[in-house]
VMD Tcl script that draws the C-alpha trace (Angstrom):
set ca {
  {146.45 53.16 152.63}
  {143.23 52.77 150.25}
  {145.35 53.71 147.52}
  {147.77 50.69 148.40}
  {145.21 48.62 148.78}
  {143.54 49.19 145.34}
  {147.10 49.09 143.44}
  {147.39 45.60 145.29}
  {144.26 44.15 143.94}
  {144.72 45.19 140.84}
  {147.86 43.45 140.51}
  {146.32 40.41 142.11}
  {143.40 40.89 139.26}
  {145.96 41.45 136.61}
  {147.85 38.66 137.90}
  {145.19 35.62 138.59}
  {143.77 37.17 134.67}
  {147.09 35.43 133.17}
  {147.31 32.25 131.86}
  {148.94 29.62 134.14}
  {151.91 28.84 131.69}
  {152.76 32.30 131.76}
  {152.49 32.92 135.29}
  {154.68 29.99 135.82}
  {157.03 30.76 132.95}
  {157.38 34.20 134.95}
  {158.14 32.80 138.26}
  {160.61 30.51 136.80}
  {162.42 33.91 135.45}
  {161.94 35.92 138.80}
  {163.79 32.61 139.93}
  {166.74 33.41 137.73}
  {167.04 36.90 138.24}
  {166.96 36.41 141.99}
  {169.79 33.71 141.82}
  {171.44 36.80 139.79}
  {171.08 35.23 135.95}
  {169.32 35.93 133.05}
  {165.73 35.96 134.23}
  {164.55 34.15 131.36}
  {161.68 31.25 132.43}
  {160.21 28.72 129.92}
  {157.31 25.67 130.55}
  {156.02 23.51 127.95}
  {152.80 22.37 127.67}
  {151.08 19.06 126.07}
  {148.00 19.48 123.44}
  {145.81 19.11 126.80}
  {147.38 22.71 128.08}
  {149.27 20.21 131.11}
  {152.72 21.22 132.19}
  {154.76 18.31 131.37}
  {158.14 20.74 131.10}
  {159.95 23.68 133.20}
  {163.18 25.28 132.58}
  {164.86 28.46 133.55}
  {168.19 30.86 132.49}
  {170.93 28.70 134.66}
  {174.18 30.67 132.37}
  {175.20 32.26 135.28}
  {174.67 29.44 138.05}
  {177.41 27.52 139.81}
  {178.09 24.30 138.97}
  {176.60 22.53 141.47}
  {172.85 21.36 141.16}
  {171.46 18.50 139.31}
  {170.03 20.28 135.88}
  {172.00 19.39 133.13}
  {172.58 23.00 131.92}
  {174.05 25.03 134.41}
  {177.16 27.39 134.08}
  {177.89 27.50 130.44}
  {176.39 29.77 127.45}
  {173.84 27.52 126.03}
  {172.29 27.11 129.96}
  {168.49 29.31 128.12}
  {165.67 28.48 129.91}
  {164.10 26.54 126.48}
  {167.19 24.80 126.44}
  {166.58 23.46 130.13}
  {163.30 22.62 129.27}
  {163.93 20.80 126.51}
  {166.34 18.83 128.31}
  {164.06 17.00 130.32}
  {162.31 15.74 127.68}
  {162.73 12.38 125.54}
  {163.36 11.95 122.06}
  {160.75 9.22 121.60}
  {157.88 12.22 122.73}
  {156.21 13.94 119.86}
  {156.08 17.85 120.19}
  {154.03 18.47 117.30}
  {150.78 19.26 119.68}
  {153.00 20.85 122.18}
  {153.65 24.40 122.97}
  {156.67 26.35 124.29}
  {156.01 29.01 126.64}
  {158.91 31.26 127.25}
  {159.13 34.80 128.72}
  {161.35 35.85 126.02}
  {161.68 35.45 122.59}
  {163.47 32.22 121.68}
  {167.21 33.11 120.72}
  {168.30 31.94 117.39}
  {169.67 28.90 119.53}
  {166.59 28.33 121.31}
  {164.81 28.59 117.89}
  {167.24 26.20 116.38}
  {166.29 23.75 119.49}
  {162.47 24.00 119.28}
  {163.01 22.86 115.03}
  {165.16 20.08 116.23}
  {162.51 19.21 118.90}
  {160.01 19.62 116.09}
  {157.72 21.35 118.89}
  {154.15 22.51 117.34}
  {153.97 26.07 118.57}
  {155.68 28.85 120.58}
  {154.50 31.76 122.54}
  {156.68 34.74 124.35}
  {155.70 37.47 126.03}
  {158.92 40.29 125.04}
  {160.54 40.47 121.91}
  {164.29 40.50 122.34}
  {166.21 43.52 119.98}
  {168.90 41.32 119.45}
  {167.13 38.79 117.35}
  {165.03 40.92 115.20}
  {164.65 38.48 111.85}
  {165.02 35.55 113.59}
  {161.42 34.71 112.06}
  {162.96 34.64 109.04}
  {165.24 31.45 109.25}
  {162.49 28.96 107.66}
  {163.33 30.68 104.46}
  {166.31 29.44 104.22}
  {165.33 25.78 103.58}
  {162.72 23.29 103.03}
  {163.91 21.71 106.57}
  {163.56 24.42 108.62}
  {160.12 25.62 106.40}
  {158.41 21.98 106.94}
  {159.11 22.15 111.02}
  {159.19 25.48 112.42}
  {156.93 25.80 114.67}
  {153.66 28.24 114.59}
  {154.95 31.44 116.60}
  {152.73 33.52 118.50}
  {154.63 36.50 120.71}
  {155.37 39.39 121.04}
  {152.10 39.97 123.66}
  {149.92 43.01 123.00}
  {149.41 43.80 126.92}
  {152.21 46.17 127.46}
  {152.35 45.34 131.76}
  {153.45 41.79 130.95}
  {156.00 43.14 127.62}
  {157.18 45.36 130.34}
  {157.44 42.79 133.44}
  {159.13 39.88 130.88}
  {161.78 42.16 129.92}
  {162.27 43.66 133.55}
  {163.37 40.21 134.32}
  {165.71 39.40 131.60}
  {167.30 43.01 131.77}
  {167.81 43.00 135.33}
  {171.29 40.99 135.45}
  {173.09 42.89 132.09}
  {171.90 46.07 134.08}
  {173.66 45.11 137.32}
  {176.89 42.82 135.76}
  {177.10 45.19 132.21}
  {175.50 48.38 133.18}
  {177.39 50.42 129.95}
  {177.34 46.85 127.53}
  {175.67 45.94 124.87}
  {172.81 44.26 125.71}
  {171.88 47.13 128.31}
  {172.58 49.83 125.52}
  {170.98 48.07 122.59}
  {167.92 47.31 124.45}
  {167.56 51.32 125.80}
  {167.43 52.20 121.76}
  {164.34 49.89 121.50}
  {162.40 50.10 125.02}
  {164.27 53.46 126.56}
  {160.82 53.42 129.14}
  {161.10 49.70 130.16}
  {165.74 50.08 130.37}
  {164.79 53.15 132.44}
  {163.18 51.45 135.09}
  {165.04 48.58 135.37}
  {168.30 50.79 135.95}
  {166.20 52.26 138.55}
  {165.71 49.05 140.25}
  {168.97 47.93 139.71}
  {170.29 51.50 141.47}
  {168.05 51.16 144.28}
  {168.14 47.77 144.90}
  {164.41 47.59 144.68}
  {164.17 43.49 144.33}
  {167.59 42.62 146.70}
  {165.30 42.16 149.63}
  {162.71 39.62 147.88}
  {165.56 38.22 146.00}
  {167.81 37.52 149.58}
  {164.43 36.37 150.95}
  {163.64 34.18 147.65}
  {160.12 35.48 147.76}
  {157.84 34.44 144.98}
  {157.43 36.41 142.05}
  {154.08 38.16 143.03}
  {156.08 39.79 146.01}
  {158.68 41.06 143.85}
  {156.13 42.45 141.06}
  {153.94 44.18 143.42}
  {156.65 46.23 145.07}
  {156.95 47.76 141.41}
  {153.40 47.31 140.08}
  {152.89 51.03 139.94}
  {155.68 51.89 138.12}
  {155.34 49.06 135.54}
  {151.53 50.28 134.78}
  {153.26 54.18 134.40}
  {155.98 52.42 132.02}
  {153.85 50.48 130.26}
  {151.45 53.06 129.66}
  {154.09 55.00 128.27}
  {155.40 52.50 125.81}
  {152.06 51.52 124.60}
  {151.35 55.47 123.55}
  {154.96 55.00 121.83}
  {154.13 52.10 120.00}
  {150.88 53.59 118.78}
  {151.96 56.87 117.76}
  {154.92 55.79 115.50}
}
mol new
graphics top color blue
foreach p $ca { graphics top sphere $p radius 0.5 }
foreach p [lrange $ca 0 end-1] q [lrange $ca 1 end] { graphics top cylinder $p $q radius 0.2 }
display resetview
């Protein structure tokens, strides 16, 4: 029971230690996994550090609802954040938060929205050299935004990519995105098969329990899996 206890509070320490956007941008992709979609969560914040935007992965959500992206491809959580805001705004002293790194789309949207900054928590294997796009023009050069991601703290790497892994692992178990992404982070597509094969997160998810409730039930194992991948990273 002690032992319970003190895994608990260190969550809840490790937790309340995060910055808000990224606490929100998290719930907002526990949101998406539990609806069974990418769990991808974005906010984006004004030069003050307010809220003023929220938007999460709807690509696999029925039609019904009122956000304008919903059930189609292009349905990213920057995308729905974006959405919401006007074209007269200017983004220049803004900042997109987003628990994944920005998709070439996504990236595409945040030039168009001329949006001052971006920060992600995971890197995404599929998009390796996406950073590389302003060289292609003076455009792109003169308003892509100042990136800052992937995060060095290996829990919240590890819990980001949990999220967004969670539906390819239980629609696509033996596709793509699943097999591409256990060549990068084998530790992190371990455990998320795991929770996928023992349905670890069905109960908060049927009970649409925030995203602290479904975190702590696997707290311990992201702190073994993130302790793993940071002695990884370091020794290669």
């Amino acid at each position: 029971m002690e032992g319970r206890r003190s895994m608990r509070d260190d969550f809840l320490n490790a937790w309340e230690t995060l910055e808000l956007p990224w606490r929100e941008s998290l719930e907002l992709a526990w949101q998406s996994c539990a609806a069974g979609t990418v769990g991808v969560g974005s906010v984006i914040t004004d030069s003050n550090g307010a809220m003023v935007a929220r938007g999460r992965n709807r690509v696999y959500d029925g039609r019904s609802g009122t956000e304008i992206l919903r059930d189609t491809p292009i349905a990213h959580a920057e995308m729905n954040a974006f959405a919401t805001l006007s074209s007269s705004l200017d983004l220049t002293q803004h900042t997109l938060w987003s628990s994944q790194q920005p998709c070439p789309l996504c990236a595409a949207a945040s030039v168009f929205m001329h949006i001052g900054s971006v920060r992600f928590l995971a890197a995404d294997p599929f998009f390796q050299g996406v950073e590389r796009l302003p060289e292609l023009n003076p455009f792109l050069a003169e308003r892509w935004p100042r990136y800052d991601g992937p995060t060095n703290d290996d829990r919240w790497a590890v819990t980001a990519m949990l999220l967004q892994l969670s539906a390819a692992a239980s629609r696509n178990p033996g596709g793509s995105v699943v097999i591409e992404n256990r060549k990068i982070e084998p530790e992190t597509t371990g455990l998320v098969e795991d929770i996928v094969a023992r349905r670890l997160w069905s109960d908060a998810a049927n009970k649409q329990v925030a995203v602290t409730g479904a975190l702590e039930i696997v707290w311990p194992q992201i702190l073994d899996v993130a302790d793993r991948r940071k002695q990884r990273r370091h020794s290669s």
